[in-house]
C-alpha positions as CSV (number, residue, x, y, z in Angstrom):
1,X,0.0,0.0,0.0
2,X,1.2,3.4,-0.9
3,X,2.0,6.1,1.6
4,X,-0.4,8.4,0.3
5,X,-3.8,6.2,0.3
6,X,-2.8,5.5,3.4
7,X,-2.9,8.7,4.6
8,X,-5.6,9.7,3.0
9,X,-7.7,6.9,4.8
10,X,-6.3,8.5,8.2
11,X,-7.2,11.9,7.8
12,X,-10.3,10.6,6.0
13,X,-11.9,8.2,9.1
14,X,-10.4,11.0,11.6
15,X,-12.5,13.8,9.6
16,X,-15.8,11.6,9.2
17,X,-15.9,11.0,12.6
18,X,-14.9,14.0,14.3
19,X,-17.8,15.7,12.0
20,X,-20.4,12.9,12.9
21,X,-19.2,12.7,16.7
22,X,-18.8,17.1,17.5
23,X,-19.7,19.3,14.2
24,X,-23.2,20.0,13.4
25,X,-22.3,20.9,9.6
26,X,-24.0,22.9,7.5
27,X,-27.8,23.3,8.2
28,X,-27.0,21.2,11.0
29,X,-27.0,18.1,9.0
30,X,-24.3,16.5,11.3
31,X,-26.2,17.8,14.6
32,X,-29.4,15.8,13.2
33,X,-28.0,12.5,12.0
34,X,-26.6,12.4,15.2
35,X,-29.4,13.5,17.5
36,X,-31.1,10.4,15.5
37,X,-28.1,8.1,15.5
38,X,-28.3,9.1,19.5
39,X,-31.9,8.4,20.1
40,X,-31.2,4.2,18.8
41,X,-29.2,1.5,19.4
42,X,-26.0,3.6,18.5
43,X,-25.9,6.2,21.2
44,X,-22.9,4.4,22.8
45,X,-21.1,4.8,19.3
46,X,-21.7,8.4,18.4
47,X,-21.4,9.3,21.8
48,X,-17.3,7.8,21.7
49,X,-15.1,9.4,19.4
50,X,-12.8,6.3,19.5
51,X,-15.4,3.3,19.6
52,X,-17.1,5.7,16.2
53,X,-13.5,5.3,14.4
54,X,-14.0,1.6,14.6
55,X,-16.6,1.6,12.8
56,X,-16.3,4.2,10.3
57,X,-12.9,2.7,9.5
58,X,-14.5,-0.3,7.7
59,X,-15.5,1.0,4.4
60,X,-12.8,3.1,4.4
61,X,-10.1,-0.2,5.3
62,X,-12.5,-2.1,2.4
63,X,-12.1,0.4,0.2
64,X,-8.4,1.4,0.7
65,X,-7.8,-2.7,0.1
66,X,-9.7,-3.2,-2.8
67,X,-7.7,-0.4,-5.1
68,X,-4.5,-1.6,-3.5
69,X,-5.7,-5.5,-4.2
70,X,-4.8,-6.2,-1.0
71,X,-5.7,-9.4,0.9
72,X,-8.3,-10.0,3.1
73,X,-5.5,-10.1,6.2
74,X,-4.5,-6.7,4.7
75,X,-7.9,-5.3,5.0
76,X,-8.6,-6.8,8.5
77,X,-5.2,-5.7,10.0
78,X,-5.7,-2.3,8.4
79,X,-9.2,-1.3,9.5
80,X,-7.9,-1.3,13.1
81,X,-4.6,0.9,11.9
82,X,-7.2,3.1,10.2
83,X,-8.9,3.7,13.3
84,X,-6.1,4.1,15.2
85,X,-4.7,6.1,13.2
86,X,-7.4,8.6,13.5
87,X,-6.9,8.5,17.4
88,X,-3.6,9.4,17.3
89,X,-4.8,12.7,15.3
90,X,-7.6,13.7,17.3
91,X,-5.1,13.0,20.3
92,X,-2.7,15.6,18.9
93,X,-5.1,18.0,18.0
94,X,-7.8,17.9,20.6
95,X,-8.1,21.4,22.7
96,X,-9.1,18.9,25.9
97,X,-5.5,17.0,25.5
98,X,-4.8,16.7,29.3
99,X,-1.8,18.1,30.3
100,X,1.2,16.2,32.0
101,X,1.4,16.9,35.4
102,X,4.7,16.8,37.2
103,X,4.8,16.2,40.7
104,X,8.0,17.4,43.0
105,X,7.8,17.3,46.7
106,X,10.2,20.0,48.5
107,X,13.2,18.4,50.6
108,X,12.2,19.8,53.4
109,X,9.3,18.1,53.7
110,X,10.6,14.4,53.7
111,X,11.4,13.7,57.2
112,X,14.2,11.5,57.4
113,X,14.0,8.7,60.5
114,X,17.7,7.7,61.0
């Protein structure tokens, strides 16, 4: 598989989902699929940025596969990479990234029993 259709099936599950899981789009489009997707069985999914990934990886790993000719282990190794892949973006471009907290206790403080 090529570098670039790989990438572009990063960015393009990352995108998909971050619009179906936190945009409401134009004429809030995105805000209504998802108030409907939310109001069914899938309100667990939509409601996860990373468990929606999964599953909008699939047609993007089929897809990806079948212009490549990959084999089916291909496919199924890479729709997990996919979604991965688009966790790792919204990871490192998330405004709610937490921050690294360092911990560092003043020396005065530890009592040392000799």
């Amino acid at each position: 598989m090529r570098l670039y259709t790989l990438l572009l099936g990063l960015l393009g599950v990352w995108r998909v989902a971050y619009m179906l899981h936190a945009e409401d789009g134009p004429a809030d489009v995105f805000l209504r699929v998802r108030r409907r997707l939310e109001a069914g069985a899938f309100a667990a999914i939509v409601g996860c940025f990373y468990c929606l990934t999964v599953w909008v990886a699939v047609p993007f790993a089929w897809l990806a596969a079948s212009l490549v000719g990959a084999s089916w282990l291909e496919t199924f190794l890479l729709w997990p990479a996919l979604s991965a892949g688009a966790i790792v973006i919204e990871r490192l471009t998330s405004r709610d990234a937490v921050a690294t907290v360092r911990y560092q206790e003043d020396r005065e403080s530890i009592r040392e029993d000799h």
